[in-house]
N, C-alpha and C positions, 0 to 999 in steps of 0.2 A: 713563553707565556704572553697570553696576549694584553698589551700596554691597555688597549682601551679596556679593558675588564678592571682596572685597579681606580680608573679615572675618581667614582662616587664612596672612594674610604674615605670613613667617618671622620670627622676630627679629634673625636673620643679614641679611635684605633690607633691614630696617629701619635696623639697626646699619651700614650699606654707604652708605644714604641721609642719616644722623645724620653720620657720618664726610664725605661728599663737602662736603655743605653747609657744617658747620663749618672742613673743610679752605681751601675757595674763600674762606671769608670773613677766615680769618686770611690767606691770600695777598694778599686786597685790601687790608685793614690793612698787612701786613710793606710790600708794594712802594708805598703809599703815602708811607707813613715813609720806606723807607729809597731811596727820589730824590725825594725832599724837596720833593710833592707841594704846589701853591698852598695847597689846601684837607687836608691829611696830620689834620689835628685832627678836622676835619668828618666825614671820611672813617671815621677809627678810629671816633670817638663813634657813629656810624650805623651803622659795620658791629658796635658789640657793644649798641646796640638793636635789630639784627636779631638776631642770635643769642639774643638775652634772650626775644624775642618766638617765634622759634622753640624754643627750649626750653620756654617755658613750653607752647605747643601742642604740642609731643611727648610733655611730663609729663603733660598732661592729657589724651591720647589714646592712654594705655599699653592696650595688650591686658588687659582683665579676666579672674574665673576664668568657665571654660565657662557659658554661660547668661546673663551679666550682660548681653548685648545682646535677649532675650528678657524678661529682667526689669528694664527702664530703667523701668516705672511706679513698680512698688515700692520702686525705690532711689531713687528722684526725691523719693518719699514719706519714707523712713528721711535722707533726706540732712537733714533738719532736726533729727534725734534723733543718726547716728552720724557721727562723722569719716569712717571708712570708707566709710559710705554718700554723702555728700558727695563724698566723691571717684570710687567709680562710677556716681554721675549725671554728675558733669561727663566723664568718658571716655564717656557716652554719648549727650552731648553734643555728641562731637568726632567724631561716625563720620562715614565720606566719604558727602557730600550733603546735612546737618544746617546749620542755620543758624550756627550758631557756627562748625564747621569753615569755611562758605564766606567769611564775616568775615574770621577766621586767615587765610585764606587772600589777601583779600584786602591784608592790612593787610602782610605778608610781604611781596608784589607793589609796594605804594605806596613801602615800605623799600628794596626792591632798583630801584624808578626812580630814589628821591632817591639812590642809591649811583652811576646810572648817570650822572646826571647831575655827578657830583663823579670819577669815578674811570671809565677806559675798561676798566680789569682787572676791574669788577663785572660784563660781560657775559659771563665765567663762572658764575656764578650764576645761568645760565639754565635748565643743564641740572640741576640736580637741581628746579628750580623747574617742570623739564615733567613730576618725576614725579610733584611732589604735586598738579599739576593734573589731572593726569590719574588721580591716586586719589582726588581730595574730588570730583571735580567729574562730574556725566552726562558721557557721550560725545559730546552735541550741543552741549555748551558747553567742558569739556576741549582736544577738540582746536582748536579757534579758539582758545583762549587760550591753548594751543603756540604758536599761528600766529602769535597776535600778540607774546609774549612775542619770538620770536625774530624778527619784524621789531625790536622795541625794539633788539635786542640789536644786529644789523646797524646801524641807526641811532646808536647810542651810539658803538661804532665810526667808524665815518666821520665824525661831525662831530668826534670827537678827534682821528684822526691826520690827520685833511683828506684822505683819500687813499681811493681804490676800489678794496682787492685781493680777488683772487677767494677768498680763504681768510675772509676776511669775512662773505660769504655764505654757503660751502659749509659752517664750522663747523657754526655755530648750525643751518643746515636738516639737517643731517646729525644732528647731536642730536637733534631735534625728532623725526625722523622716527624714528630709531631707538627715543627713548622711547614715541612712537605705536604701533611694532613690538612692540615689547617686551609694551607693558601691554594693547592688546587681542589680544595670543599667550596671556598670563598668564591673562587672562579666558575664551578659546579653552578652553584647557585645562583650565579648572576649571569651565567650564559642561558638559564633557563629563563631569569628573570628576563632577559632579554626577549627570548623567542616569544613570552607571551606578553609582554610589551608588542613585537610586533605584529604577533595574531590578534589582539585586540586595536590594533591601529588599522590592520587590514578587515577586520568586521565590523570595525564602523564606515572603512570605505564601501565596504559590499552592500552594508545596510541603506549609503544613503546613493550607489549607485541603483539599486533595488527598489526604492521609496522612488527615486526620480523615474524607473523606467516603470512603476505604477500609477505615478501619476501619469507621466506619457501614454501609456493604453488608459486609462480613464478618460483622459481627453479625447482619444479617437476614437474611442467606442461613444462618447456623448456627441461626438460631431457626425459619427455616423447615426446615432438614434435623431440626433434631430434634422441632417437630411433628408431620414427617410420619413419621418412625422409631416418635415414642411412641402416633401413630394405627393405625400398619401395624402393628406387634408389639404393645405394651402392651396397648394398647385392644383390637383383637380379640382377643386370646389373653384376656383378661378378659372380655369379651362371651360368646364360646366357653364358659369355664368355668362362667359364670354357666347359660350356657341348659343345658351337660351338668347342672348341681348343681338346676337346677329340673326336670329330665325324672327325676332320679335322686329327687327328692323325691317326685314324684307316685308311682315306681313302691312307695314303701317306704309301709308301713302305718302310720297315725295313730298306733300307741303301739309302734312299735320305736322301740327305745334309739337309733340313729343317725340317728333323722327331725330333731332338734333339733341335731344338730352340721352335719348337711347344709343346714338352715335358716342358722344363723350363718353357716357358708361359703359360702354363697349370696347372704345380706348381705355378708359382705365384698366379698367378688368384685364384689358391684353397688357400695356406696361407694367399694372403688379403681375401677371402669371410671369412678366420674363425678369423683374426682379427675382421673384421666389425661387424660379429656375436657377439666377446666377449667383442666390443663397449658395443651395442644391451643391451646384459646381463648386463652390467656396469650399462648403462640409466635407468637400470628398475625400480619401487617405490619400496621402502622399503622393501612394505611388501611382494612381489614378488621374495627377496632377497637370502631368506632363505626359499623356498619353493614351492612348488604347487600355482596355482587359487585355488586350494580347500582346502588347509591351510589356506590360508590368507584370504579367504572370513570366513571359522568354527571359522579364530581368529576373524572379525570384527563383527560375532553375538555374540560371548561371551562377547565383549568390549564394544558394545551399547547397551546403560541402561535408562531408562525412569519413569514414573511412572506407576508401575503396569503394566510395559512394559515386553514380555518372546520375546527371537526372537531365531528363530531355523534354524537350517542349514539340506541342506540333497544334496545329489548327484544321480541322475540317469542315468543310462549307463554307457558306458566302457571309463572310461576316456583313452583321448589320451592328447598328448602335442600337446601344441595350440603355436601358432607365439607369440612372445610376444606384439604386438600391441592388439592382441585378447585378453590376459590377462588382460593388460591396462584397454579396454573400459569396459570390464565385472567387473575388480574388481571398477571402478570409477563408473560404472552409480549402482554395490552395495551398494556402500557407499555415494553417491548422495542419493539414493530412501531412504536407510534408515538413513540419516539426516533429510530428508522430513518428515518420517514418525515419529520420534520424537518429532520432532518443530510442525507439526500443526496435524498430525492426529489424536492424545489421543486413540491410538490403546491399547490393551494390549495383543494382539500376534502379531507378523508378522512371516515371514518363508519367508527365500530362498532357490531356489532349482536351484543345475545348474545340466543341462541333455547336457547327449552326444549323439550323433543320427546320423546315416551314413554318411549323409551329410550337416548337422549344427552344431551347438551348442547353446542351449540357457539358457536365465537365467531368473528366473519368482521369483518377488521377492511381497508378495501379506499380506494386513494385515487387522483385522477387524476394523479399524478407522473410522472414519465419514464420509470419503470418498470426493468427489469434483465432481462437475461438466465439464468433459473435452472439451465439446461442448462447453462452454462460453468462457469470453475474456481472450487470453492469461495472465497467472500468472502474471508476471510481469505487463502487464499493471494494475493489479489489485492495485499493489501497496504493497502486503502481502511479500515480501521476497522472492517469488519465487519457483517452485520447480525442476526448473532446465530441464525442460524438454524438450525444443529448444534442448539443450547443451547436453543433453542425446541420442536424436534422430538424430543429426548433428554426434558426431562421431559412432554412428551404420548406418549412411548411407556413412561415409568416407567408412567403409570397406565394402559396401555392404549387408550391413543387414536390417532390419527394427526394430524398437519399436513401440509397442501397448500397449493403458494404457484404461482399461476396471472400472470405477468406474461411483459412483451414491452415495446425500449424503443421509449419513445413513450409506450405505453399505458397507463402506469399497473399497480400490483399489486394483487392478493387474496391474503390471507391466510388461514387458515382453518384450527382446529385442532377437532374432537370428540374429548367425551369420552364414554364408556359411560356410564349408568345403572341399568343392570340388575343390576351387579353388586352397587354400594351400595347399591341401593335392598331388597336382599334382607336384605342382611347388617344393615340397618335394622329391618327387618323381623323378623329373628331374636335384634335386639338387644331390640325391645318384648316 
């Protein structure tokens, strides 16, 4: 039986079991005494070193405060400096299954034989004797020592009254069992209490691991919205006024009075566009941080793992540098497609490929999985999780571009979003 299951019995259980015990034993002493029993002297004297012996293992296996069974080294250690400590080693000492408890226990047993054998009224003192066997002792030894205990008891019986009645038997087994019933229900109970003690200690870890990784994408989704606000506005409207306030310089003559304040404003204008810029770079996601789109996407196919899943990385054409809102979309709707393709596809290859092309850039991100039907009811409405592809297509058409998703089930998907070139690469252009 397991010890820690008995740890949180009541005081009131305990108080019920203190009571029955001491009850049984003063009734063996009184009806000793008073029919004026062979052995009435023998009897009494055993039955108050039983109790002697019992109290002294109930005092010394009093319920300590919270922890003291957690901390039996270090009061084992104190117990040679304090009183107090002395005394919560010895209760932790006495916990059910402890060598001393099984001692107590059995010295209790040896007590209540010599009782059985002077007095036939000591084969009440069976039943509380199956509780504490069944609380100090495992399960594989416990209930055999019901067993046995209450053959004792049958037996004391009958060689005293000389006689076979069926109440003889059916007592004691009836006890027995009942305390059997009783202490692995008790056990039942609290193993379950336990397990949902620790499913509820583990959904509140899930809830506020879940809460923190929502606030974490809130933040990066606001760091990217506001890169791409302080790129789209800020930054060109600064780029703009830069290139108006240098055409407006050249047209003005070397020694008019307003060629040097259009200079200054012209430096301005160029030091905030490369603050906003080095905003821009601040805003960007991590993994964008320390590197290329073609880093950080070669790192997110080495980092997603599946079953029997390979996923491969490749590049074609001459990479240029892309605005960082183009790195953004392409490396999200990467790591969109291949979360999809983990959670529902059961692919066991996929492959991204980003290519660069004179006047795009695209990203084809394609795997052998079961594939979907795209012509049917949008994901979401289906109710499966979703695979994001509203939210994929939304921001490749902020910047102009398109997404096309080519799949059938069985076959496996293609994904595929471009983005223009021409547009940036002008507005680059007119930024130099």
């Amino acid at each position: 039986m397991d010890s820690r299951s008995h740890t949180p019995v009541t005081a009131a259980l305990r108080l019920c079991l203190h009571a029955l015990l001491t009850g049984l034993l003063a009734l063996v002493a009184v009806r000793a005494v008073g029919e004026g029993a062979p052995h009435a002297g023998a009897v009494v004297a055993l039955t108050l070193v039983t109790a002697g012996v019992y109290g002294a293992g109930a005092l010394a296996g009093r319920p300590g405060p919270a922890g003291a069974g957690a901390r039996a080294g270090a009061e084992a250690r104190a117990a040679s400096v304090q009183p107090e400590g002395r005394a919560r080693a010895l209760a932790a000492s006495m916990r059910p299954g402890s060598r001393a408890a099984v001692l107590w226990l059995a010295a209790l047993c040896a007590l209540w034989l010599g009782l059985l054998v002077l007095s036939p009224d000591a084969l009440w003192v069976a039943f509380p004797l199956y509780f504490l066997q069944l609380h100090l002792l495992p399960t594989r030894w416990g209930v055999p020592a019901v067993v046995v205990t209450a053959a004792a008891a049958i037996t004391s019986f009958v060689v005293h009254r000389q006689e076979i009645a069926p109440g003889a038997f059916i007592g004691p087994l009836l006890g027995g069992a009942v305390a059997i019933a009783t202490v692995l229900g008790y056990d039942a109970l609290f193993r379950e209490s336990e397990r949902r003690r620790e499913l509820i200690v583990e959904l509140v870890a899930t809830r506020a691991e879940l809460a923190e990784a929502e606030r974490t994408a809130g933040t990066l989704a606001e760091r990217e919205r506001l890169a791409r606000e302080i790129h789209d506005t800020l930054a060109q409207g600064l780029s703009s006024i830069q290139l108006l306030l240098r055409a407006a310089e050249r047209t003005l003559p070397g020694d008019a009075p307003a060629a040097a304040h259009v200079r200054a404003a012209r430096e301005a204008a160029q030091a905030n566009l490369a603050e906003a810029r080095s905003f821009v770079r601040a805003l960007t996601p991590p993994d964008l941080e320390h590197g290329s789109l073609a880093a950080a996407l070669e790192r997110l196919c080495a980092r997603t793992t599946g079953p029997d899943l390979t996923v491969r990385f490749a590049v074609s054409g001459t990479p240029v540098e892309l605005p960082t809102p183009y790195e953004v979309a392409l490396l999200r709707t990467a790591q969109s497609a291949l979360a999809n393709t983990v959670r529902h596809a059961r692919a066991g290859r996929a492959e991204i490929t980003l290519s660069f092309m004179d006047t795009s850039v695209a990203l084809d991100v394609v795997d052998d999985g079961r594939g979907f039907d795209p012509s049917g009811a949008p994901v979401a409405e289906r109710g499966d999780g979703g695979f994001g592809l509203p939210a994929m297509r939304s921001r490749a058409a902020t910047l102009g571009g398109t997404l096309s998703v080519e799949s059938a089930p069985g076959q496996g998907t293609a994904l595929a979003v471009t983005l223009p070139l021409a547009g940036p690469r002008r507005s680059q252009e007119r930024a130099a």
